[in-house]
N, C-alpha and C positions, 0 to 999 in steps of 0.2 A: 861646455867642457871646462869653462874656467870657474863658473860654479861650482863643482865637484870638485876641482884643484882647490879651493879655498876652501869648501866645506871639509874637507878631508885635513886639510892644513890647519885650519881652528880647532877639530876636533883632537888632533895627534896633541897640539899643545894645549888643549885642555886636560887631556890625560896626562902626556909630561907636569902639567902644572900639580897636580893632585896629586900624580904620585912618587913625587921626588921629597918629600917631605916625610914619606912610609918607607921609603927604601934604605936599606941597613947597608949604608956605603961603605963604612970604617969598617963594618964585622970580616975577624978573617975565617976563612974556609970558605965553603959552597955557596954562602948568601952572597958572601961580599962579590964571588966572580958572578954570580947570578943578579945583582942589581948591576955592574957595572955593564954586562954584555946588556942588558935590558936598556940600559939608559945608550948604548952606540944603536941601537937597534931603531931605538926614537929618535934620533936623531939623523939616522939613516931616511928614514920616513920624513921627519920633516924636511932634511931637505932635501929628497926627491920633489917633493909638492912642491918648494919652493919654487927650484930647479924649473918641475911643468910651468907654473904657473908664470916665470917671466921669460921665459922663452918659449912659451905659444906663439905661432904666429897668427893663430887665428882665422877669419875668416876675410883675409884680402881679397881684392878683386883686383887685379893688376889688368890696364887697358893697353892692349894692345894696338900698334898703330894700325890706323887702316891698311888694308892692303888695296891695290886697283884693280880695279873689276875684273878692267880690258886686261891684263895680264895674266890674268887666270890659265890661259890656255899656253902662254910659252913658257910652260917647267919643261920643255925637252930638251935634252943638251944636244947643240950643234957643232958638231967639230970641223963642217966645212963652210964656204961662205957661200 
C-alpha cells in the first residue's frame, strides 16, 4: 500500500513539476481560471498521497495479553452467590 502511495505521490509531482513552467498563470479569461483550478487540483492530489502515506497505520500486530485457559468456561454472569 505504501508503494503505490509513493509511487502515486512521485508521479503527481513530477507532472506538477513539468507542467507549472507551461501553465499561463498571469493570462486573463479562461486559461488563467483553467491553469489555476488545475494547479488546486494537484495539489489536492498531492496531498491526498501525502495525507495516506503518513498516516497508514500499516500492518501492526498488536499482542494481546494472554487470557487463562481455566477461565475460559466462567463468562456467565452470576447474580446470586
Amino acid at each position: 500500500m505504501k508503494q503505490r502511495l509513493l509511487l502515486c505521490l512521485l508521479l503527481a509531482l513530477a507532472v506538477v513539476y513539468f507542467a507549472v513552467p507551461r501553465i499561463p498563470l498571469g493570462d486573463p479569461g479562461l486559461a488563467g481560471v483553467f491553469a489555476i483550478a488545475w494547479l488546486l487540483f494537484a495539489l489536492i492530489v498531492v496531498g491526498g498521497n501525502l495525507v495516506g502515506l503518513l498516516y497508514s497505520k500499516g500492518r501492526r500486530k498488536t499482542v494481546l495479553p494472554a487470557e487463562n485457559k481455566e477461565n475460559q468456561g466462567d463468562k456467565v454472569r452470576r447474580y446470586s452467590r
